[in-house]
C-alpha positions as CSV (number, residue, x, y, z in Angstrom):
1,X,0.0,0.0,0.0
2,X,1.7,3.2,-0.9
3,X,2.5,5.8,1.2
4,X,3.7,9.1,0.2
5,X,6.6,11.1,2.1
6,X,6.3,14.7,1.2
7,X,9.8,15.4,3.5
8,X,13.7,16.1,3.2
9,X,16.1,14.6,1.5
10,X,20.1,15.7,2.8
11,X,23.0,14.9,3.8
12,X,24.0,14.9,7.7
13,X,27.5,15.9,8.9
14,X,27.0,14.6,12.6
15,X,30.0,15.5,15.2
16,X,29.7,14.1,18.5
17,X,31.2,15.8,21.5
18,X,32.8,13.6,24.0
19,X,31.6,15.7,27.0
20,X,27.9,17.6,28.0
21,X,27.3,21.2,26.2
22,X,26.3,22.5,29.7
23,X,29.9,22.4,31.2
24,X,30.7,24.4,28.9
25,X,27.6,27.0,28.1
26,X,27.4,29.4,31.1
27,X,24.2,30.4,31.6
28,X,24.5,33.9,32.8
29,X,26.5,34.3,29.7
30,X,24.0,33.1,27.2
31,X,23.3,36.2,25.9
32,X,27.0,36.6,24.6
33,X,27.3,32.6,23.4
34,X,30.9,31.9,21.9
35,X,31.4,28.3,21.8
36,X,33.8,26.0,20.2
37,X,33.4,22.3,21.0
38,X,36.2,19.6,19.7
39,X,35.0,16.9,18.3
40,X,36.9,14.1,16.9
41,X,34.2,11.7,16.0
42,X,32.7,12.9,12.5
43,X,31.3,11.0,9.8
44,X,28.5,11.9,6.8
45,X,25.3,10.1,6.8
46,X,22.1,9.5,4.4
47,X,19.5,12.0,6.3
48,X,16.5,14.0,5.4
49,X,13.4,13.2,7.0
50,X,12.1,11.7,4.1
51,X,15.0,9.4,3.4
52,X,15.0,8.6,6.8
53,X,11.3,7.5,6.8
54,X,11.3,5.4,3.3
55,X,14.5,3.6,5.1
56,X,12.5,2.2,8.0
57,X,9.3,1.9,6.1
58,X,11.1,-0.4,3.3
59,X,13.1,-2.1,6.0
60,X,9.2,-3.2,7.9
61,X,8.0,-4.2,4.3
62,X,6.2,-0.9,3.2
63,X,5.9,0.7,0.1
64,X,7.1,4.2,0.4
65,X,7.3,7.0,-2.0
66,X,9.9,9.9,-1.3
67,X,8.4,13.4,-3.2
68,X,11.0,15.8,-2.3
69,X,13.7,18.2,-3.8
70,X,17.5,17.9,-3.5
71,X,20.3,19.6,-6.1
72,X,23.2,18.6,-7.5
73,X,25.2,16.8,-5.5
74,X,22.3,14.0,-5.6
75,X,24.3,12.0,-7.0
76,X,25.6,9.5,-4.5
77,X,22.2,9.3,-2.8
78,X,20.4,8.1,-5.9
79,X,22.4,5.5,-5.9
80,X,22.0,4.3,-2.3
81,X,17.9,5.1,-3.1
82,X,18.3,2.6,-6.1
83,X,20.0,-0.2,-4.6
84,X,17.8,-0.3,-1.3
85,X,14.7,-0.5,-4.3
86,X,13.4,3.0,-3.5
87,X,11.6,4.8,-5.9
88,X,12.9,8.3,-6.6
89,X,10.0,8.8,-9.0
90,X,8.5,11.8,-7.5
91,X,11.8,13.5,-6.3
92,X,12.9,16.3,-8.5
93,X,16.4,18.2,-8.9
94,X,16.9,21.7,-8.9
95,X,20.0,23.1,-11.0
96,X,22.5,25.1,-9.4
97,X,21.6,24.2,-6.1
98,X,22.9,21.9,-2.7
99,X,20.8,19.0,-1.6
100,X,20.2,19.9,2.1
101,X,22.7,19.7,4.5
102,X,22.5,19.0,8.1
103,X,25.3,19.8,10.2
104,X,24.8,17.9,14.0
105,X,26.7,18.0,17.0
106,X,25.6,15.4,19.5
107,X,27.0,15.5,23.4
108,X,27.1,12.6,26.2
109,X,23.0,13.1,27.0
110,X,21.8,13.6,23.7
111,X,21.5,16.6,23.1
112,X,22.0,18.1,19.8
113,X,23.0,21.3,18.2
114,X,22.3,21.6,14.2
115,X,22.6,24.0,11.6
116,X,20.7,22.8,8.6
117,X,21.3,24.6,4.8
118,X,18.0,23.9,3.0
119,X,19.0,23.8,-0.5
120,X,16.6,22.8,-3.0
121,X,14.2,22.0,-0.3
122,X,12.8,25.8,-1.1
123,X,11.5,24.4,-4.1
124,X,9.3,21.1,-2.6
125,X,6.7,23.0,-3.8
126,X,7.0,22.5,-7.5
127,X,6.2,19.2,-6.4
128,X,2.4,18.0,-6.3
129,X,0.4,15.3,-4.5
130,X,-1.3,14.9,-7.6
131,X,1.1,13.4,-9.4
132,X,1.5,10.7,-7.1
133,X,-1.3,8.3,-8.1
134,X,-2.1,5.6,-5.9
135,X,-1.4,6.8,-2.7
136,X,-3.1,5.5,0.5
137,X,-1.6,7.5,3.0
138,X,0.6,10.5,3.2
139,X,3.1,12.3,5.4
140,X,4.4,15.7,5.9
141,X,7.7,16.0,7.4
142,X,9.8,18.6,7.7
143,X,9.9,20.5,4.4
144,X,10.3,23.6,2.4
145,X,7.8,26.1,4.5
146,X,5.4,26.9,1.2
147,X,5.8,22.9,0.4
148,X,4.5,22.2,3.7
149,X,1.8,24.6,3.4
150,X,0.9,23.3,-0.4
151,X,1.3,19.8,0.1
152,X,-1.3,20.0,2.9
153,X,-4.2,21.3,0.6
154,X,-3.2,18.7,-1.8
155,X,-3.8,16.0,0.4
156,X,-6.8,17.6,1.8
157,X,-8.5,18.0,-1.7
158,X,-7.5,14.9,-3.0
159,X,-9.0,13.3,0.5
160,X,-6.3,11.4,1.2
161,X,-5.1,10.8,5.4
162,X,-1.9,12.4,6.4
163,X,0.4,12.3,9.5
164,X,1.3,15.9,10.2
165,X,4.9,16.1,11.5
166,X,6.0,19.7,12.0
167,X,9.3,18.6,13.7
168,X,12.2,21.1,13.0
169,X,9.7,23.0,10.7
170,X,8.1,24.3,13.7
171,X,9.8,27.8,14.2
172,X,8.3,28.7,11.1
173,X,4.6,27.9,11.3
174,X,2.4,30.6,12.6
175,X,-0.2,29.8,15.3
176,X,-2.8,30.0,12.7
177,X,-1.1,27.9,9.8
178,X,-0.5,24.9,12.5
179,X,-4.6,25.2,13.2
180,X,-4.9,24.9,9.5
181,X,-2.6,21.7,9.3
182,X,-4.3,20.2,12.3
183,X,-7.8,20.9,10.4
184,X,-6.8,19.2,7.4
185,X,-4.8,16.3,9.0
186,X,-5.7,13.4,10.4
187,X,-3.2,12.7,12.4
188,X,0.0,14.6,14.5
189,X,2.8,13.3,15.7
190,X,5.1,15.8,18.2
191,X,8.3,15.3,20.8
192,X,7.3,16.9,24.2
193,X,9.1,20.0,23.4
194,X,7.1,20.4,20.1
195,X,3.9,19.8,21.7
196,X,4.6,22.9,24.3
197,X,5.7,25.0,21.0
198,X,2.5,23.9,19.8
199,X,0.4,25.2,22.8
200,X,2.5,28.0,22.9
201,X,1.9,29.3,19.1
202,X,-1.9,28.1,19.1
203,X,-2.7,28.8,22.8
204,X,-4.8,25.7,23.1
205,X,-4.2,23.1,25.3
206,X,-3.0,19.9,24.2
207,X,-6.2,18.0,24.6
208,X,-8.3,21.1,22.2
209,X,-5.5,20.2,20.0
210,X,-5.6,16.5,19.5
211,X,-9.8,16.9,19.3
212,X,-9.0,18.2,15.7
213,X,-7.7,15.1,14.5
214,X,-8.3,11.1,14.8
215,X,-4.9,10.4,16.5
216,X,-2.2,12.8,18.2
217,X,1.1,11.0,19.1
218,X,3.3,12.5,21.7
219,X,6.6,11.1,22.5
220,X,9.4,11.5,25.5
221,X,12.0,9.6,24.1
222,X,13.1,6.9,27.1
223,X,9.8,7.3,28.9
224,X,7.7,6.1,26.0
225,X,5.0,7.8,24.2
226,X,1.2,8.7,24.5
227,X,-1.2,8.4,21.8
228,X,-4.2,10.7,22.3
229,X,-7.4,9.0,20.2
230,X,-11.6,9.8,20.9
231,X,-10.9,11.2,24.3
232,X,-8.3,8.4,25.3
233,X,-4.9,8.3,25.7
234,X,-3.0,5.2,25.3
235,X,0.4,4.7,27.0
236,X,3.3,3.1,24.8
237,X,6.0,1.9,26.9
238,X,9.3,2.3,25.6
239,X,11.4,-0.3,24.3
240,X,14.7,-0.8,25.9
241,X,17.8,-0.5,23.9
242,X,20.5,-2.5,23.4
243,X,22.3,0.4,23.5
244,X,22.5,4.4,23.4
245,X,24.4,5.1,20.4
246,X,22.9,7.9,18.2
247,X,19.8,9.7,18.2
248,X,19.7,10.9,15.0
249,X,16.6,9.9,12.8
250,X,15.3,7.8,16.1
251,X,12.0,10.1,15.2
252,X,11.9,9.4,11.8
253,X,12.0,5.6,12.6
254,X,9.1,5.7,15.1
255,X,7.4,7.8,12.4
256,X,7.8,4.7,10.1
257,X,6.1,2.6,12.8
258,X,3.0,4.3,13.2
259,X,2.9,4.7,9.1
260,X,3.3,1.2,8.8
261,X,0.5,0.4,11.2
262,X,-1.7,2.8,9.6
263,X,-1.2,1.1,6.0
264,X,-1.9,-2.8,7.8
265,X,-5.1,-1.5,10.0
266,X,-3.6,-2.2,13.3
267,X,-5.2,-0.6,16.2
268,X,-3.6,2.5,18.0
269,X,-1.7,0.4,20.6
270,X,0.5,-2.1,18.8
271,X,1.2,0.9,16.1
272,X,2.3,2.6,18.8
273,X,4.6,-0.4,19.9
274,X,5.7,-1.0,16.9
275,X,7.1,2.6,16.2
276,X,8.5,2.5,20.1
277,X,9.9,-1.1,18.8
278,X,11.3,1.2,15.7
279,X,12.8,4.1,17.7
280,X,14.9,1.6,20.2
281,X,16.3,-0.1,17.1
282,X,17.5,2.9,15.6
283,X,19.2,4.6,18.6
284,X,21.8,1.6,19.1
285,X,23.6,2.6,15.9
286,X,24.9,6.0,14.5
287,X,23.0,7.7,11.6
288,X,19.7,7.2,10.3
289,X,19.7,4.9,8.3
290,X,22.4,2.0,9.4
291,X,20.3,-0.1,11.6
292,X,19.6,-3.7,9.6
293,X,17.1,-5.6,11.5
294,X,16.1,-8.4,9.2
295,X,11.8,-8.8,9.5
296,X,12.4,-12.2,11.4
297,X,14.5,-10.3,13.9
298,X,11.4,-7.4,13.9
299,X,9.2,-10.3,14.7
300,X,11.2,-11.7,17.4
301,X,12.3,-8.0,19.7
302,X,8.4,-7.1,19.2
303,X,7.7,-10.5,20.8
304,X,10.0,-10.2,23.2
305,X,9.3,-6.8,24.1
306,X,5.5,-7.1,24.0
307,X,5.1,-10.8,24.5
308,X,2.5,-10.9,20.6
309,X,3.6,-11.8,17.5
310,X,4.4,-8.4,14.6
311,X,3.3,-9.5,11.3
């Protein structure tokens, strides 16, 4: 069942820092930040949200469809796109620009510091929904802002359910434009932090907010996730890792998850596991797309984890 991933495609630079940022950020000079952190771990990675997304969907047995924009430089992703049997179909390049770059430092608790260069992304919206016959479900993930915007109406008038995931795209949105995506969407998925930016910007409560769509997902990384659905909320516990290695894309993999359940029917609660399932994988290895679980092994960790069988 196709699935279409209006999102990012880029490059990530990720640097991690072998100490905490807050040893060395004073607060009462905050105002006046000059920081320089070594870091002697760096390596590039396959990123965008989008990328990201397909990876984990493809990797669960899904059928996704990137729509994006990247630039010249595309080059070497194609080719990674092509051998993991990813259709690049509906992503377009832009002359004379960068695909999008994601520069991340990562210190000892996680917590990051990124300077992103869109790129081509400013042009997602030469891209339509339209074009994309087929499709069952849809996401919008971090993106170009008019993209965003466009690609929501799309999906709206062709009356197809979307997950909206504002994610880094949130600075951006306007109180009112965020109402307007949760009007169209059927679904929202936020970090804790993003769901205070989202009362913040909309002044509505968090419960006014998921009553505009079918299913709001709220996660907290190691303490799990709530899924708010017809006045309910639904704890997902949290799947314990094998180990803490990279958090890079662990959102984009629970993303996948819930996707994934969507497109198979499940109910709300072992979609949620499954993402939860999805976002412990990814965290034991570095980037966000290097984790390899085989289905079989899927099958056995959800088991194990959850004590019912996956697929």
């Amino acid at each position: 069942m196709q699935t279409l991933l209006c999102g990012s495609l880029a490059y990530d630079t990720i640097m991690v820092f072998p100490d905490r940022f807050k040893n060395h950020i004073l607060p009462e000079k905050i105002h006046m930040l000059s920081v320089a952190f070594l870091v002697p771990d760096m390596r590039r990675e396959w990123g965008g949200t989008a990328g990201n997304i397909a990876y984990n969907l493809k990797l669960l047995g899904g059928d996704p469809m990137i729509m994006a924009t990247v630039g010249e430089d595309f080059g070497p992703y194609a080719t990674r796109l092509d051998h993991l049997q990813i259709s690049r179909q509906y992503i377009r390049q832009i002359p004379e620009t960068f695909t999008a770059q994601a520069f991340i430092t990562t210190d000892l608790d996680d917590n990051q510091i990124t300077a992103f260069h869109p790129g081509a992304m400013n042009f997602s919206h030469l891209n339509h929904v339209s074009d994309a016959a087929g499709t069952r479900y849809g996401i919008i993930a971090p993106d170009g802002r008019d993209g965003m915007l466009q690609h929501a109406q799309e999906f709206l008038q062709a009356g197809i359910p979307y997950l909206f995931d504002p994610g880094q795209g949130l600075p951006m949105l306007s109180g009112e434009e965020i109402l307007n995506f949760l009007n169209g969407a059927s679904y929202f998925a936020v970090n804790d932090y993003e769901a205070e930016l989202l009362v913040e910007k909309t002044k509505k409560s968090l419960s006014e907010l998921a009553s505009h769509v079918e299913a709001a997902i709220v996660t907290r990384g190691a303490e799990g996730s709530t899924i708010f659905t017809e006045g309910t909320e639904i704890a997902i516990p949290p799947v314990a890792p094998e180990a803490i290695v990279d958090p890079t894309g662990c959102g984009d993999a629970y993303r996948a998850g819930l996707l994934f359940g969507l497109s198979q029917g499940w109910s709300w609660a072992k979609t949620g596991r499954l993402a939860s399932l999805m976002g412990s994988i990814k965290i034991a290895s570095r980037g966000g797309q290097n984790h390899t679980p085989s289905r079989a092994q899927l099958e056995q960790k959800f088991k194990a984890a959850f004590g019912e069988s996956l697929f």
